[in-house]
C-alpha positions in Angstrom: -88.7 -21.3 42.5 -89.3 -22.5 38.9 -88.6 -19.4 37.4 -85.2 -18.9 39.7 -83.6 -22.1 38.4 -85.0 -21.4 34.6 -83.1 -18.0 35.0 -80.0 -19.8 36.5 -79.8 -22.1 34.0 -80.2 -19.2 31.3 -77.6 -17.6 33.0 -75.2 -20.1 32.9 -75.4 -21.5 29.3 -75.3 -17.7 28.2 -72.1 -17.5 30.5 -70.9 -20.7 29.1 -71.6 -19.6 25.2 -69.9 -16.6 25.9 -66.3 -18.3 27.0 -66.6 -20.5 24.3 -67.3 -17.6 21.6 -64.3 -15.4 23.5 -61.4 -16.7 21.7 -62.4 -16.1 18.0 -63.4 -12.6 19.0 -60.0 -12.2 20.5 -58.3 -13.3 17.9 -60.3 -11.0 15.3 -59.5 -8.0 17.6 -55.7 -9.1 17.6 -55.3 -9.0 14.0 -53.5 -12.4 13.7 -53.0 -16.1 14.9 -50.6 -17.2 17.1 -49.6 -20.9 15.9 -47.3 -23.1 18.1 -45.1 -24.9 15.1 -42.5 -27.6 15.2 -39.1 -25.7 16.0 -38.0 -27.1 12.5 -39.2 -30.1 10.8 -38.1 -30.2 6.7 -41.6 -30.5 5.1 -43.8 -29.6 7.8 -43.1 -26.6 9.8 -39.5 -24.6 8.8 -38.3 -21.1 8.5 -36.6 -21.1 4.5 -33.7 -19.7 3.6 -35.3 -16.2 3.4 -37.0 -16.6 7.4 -40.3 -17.2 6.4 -42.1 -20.4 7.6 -43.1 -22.6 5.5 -44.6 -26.7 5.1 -47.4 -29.0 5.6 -48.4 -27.7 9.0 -47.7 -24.6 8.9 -50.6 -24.2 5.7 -53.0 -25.2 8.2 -52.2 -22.2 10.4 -52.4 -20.4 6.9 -56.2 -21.8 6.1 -57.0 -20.7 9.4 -55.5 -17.0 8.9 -57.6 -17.2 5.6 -60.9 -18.3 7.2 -61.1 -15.9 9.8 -59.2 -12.7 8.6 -59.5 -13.2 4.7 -55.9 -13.3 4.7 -53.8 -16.3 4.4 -50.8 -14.4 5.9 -52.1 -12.7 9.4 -50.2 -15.3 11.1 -47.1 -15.6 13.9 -45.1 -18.8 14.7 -44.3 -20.3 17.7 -41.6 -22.9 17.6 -42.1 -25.4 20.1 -40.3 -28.4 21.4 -42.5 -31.3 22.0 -42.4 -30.6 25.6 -43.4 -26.7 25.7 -46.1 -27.2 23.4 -49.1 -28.5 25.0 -48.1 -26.0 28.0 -48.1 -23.5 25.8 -51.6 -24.0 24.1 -52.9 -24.6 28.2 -51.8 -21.3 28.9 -53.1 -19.2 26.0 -49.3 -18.5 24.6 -50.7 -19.9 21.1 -54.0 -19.9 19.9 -53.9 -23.0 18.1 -51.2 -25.9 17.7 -50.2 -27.2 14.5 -47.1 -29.4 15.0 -47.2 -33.2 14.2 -48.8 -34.2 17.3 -50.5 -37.5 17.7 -54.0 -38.0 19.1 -54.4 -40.0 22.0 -57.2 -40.4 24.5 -54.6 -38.9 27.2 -53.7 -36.0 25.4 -57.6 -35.7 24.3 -59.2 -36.3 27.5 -56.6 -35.3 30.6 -54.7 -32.3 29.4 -57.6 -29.9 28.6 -56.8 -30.3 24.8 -59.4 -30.8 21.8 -57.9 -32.4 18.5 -60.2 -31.4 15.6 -59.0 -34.0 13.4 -56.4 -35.4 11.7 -54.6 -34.4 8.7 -52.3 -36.2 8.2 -52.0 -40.4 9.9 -48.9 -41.7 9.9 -47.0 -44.7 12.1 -43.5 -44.6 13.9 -41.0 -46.3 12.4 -37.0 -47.1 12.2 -34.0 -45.7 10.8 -30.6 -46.9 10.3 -27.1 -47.2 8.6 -27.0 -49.7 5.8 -24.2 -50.7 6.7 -25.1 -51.8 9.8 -26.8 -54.8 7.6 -30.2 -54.7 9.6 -32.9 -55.4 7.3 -35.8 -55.6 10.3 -36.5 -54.0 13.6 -36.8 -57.9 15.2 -32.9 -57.1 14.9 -32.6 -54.5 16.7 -31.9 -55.8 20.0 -29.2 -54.1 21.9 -29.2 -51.3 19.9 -28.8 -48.1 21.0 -31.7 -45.6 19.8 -31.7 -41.9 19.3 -35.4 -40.3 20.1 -37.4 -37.1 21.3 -38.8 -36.9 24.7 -41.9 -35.8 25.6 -43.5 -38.3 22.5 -45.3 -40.9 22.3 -42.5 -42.3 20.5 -40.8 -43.2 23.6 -43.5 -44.7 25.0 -43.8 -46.9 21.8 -40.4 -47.6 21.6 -40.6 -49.4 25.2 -43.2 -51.2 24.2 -42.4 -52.6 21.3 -39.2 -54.0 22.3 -40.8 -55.3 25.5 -43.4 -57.3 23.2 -40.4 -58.6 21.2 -38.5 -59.4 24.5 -35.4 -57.2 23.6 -33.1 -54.7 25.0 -32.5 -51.0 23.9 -30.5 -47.7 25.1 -32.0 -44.7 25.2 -30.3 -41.6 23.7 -32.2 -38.7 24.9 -32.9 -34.8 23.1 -35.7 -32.5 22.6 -35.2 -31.2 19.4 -35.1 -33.2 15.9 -32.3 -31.0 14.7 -29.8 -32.4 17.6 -31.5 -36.0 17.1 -30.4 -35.6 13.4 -27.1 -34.4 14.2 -26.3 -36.9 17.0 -27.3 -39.9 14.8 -25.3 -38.9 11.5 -22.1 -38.9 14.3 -23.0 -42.0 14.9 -23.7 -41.8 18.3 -26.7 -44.0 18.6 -27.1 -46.9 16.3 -31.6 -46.3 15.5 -33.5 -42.9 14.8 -36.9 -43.6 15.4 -39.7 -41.3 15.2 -42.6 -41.1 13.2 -42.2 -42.3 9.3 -42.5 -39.1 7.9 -39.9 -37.5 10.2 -37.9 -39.8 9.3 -38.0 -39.1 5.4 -37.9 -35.3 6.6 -34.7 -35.7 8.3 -33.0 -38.1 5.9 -32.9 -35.6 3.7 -31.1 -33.4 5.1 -28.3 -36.0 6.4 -24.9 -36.0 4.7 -25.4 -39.2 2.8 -29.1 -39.8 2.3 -29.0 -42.9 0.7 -26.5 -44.6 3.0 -29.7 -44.4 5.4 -32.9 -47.3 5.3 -35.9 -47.2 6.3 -37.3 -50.8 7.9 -40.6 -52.3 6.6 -42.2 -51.8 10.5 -44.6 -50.1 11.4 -44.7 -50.1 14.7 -47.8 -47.7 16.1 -50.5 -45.2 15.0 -50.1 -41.6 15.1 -52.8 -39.8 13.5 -51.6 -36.4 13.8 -53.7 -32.9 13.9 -54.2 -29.7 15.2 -55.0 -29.1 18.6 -56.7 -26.3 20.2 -58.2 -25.7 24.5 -61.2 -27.3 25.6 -64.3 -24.7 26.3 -63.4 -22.7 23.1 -66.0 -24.9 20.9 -66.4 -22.0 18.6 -63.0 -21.7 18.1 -62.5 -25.4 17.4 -65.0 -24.9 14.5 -63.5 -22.6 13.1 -60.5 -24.9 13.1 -61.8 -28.2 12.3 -64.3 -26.8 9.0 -61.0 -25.5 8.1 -59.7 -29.1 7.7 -62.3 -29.8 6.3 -62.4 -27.4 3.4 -59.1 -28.4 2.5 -60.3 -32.4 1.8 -63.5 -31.6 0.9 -62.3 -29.0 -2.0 -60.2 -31.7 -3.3 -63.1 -34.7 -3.2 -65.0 -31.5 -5.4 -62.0 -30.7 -7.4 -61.7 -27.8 -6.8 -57.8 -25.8 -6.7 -56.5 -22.6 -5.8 -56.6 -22.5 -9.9 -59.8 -22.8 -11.1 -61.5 -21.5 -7.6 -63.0 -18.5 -9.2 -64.3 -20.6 -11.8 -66.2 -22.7 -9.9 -68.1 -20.4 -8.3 -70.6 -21.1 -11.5 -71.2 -24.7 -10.6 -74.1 -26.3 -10.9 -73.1 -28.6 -8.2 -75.0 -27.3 -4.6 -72.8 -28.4 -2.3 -69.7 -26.1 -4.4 -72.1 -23.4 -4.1 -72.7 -23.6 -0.1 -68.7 -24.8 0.4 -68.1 -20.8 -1.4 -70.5 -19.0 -0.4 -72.6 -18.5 -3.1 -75.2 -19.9 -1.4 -76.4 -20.7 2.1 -75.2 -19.2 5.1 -72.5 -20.8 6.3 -69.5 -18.0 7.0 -72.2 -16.5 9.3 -72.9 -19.7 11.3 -69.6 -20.0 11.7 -68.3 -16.6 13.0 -66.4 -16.0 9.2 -67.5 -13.8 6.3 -68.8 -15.5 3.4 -66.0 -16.4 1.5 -64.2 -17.6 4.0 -63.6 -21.4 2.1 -63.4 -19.7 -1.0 -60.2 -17.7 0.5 -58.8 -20.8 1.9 -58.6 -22.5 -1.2 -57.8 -19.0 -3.5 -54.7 -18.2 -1.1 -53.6 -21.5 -0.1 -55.3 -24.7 -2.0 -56.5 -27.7 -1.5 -55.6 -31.1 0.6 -53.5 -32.1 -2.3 -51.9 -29.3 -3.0 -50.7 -28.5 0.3 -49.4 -32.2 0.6 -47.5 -32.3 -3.1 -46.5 -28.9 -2.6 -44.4 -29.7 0.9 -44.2 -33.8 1.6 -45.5 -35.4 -1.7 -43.4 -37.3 -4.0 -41.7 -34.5 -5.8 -40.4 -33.2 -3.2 -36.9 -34.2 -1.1 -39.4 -36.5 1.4 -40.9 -38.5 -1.8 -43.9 -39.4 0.2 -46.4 -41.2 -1.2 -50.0 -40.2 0.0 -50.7 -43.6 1.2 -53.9 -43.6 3.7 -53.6 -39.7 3.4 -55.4 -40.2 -0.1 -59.0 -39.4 -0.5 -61.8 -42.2 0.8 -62.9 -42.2 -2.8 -59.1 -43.8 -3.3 -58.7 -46.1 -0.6 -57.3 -43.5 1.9 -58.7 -42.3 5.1 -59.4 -38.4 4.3 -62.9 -37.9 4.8 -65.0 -35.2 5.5 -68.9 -34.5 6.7 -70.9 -32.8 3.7 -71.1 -29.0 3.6 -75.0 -28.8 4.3 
């Protein structure tokens, strides 16, 4: 009887390992990643002028492409509105969502989702006319409020006013584009969303700086890529990736002086490329599958300057998104 439950048990976890392991395989035998993106979000996730995608999230899809095929490009986009996209990552349209998604435990724990971290923690915010001579959200009451459903901006929207005791109207859409467009009409008086959508989409506005800001911060949204439960070895391969691109920067190490580097004298360099240890194989990856993350598409920082930092049209500054070693919250485990 013993032996019957021992070979059951065997049975199972080797049945179990096996669904976990499926979706890297499949993806290696596809020849490419299928990435659910933001249908357009300046910074983030946006086709340019030429049709190719480009921004913050859409590198992450990028570092994953590296990771697994070698190449940062083996990648296809699938815009999604806030409401197709955790449908689409349930049903196996894309292989892995990278669209400015918050973590919460719903989301985490109720919709068969895993978030492998964040990269990238943010807070919803306000936006409105100067004109309209509102200097704080506490004077917002009455107001009527452009947003996205399917958020959890909504939901923080009702509760904050409902804390503050005041009164809003609801102007409903699912994309950002027609959000953008309805509030420079004027048709709602607030555009609230998260703060870094905010700076995304008052830059592209008619009149940027006839648009504010307010000091509140009114939630937490620590956003991140999201891939199913069960597919554990998948996830790995997506949350190392993460990883590799906070870690590289704590070591200093750029898509520049990469190659260069693999002569440290520093171990944990030497593991994170390959030089020594075996981690590519743990994971599923060839060797050099950090060193081609960081060759072909950089670091943390240079994926955030490159796309949201201050030099670009969304002047962000990195905040909490700087390194733990400079008062931010980016952290990551050591490569050992």
């Amino acid at each position: 009887m013993k032996s019957i439950l021992f070979a059951t048990a065997a049975a199972t976890i080797a049945f179990v390992g096996s669904a976990q392991a499926g979706l890297l395989e499949d993806v290696k035998a596809k020849g490419f990643i299928q990435c659910g993106v933001n249908t357009g979000l300046t910074g983030f996730s946006a086709p340019n002028d030429k049709g190719k995608w480009e921004g913050f999230d859409v590198d992450f899809c990028r570092a994953m492409s590296a990771a697994v095929f070698g190449d940062a490009d083996k990648v296809k986009y699938t815009p999604l509105t806030s409401k197709e996209r955790f449908t689409a990552l349930q049903s196996g349209e894309i292989d892995v969502l990278s669209r400015n998604t918050t973590w919460t435990f719903t989301r985490d724990v109720n919709l068969g989702l895993e978030f492998i971290g964040s990269n990238y923690y943010d807070g919803q915010g306000f936006m409105v006319r100067k004109d309209l001579g509102v200097k704080s959200a506490r004077e917002l009451d009455g107001a009527s409020v452009c947003i996205q459903t399917g958020t959890t901006t909504e939901l923080n929207l009702a509760d904050y006013f409902r804390t503050h005791k005041m009164e809003f109207n609801s102007v409903v859409f699912e994309k950002a584009d027609e959000i953008r467009a309805a509030y420079d009409a004027g048709r709602c008086d607030v555009y609230t969303t998260d703060r870094s959508g905010l700076a995304a989409q008052r830059s592209l506005l008619k009149a940027p700086e006839d648009h504010l800001v307010l000091p509140e911060v009114v939630s937490k949204e620590p956003l991140g890529p999201v891939v199913r439960h069960g597919q554990s070895e998948w996830g790995d391969v997506a949350r190392w990736t993460l990883y590799t691109l906070i870690v590289a920067e704590e070591l200093g190490i750029t898509s520049a002086n990469v190659d260069s580097m693999k002569s440290s004298k520093n171990p944990e360099v030497l593991r994170l490329l390959g030089i020594e240890g075996e981690m590519g194989k743990q994971l599923g990856v060839s060797a050099d599958w950090a060193y081609n993350i960081v060759k072909q598409v950089g670091n943390y920082s240079e994926v955030y300057e490159r796309h949201v930092g201050v030099n670009t049209p969304l002047k962000l500054e990195r905040g909490i998104n700087a390194l733990w070693t400079q008062g931010g919250l980016m952290y990551a485990p050591p490569f050992r």
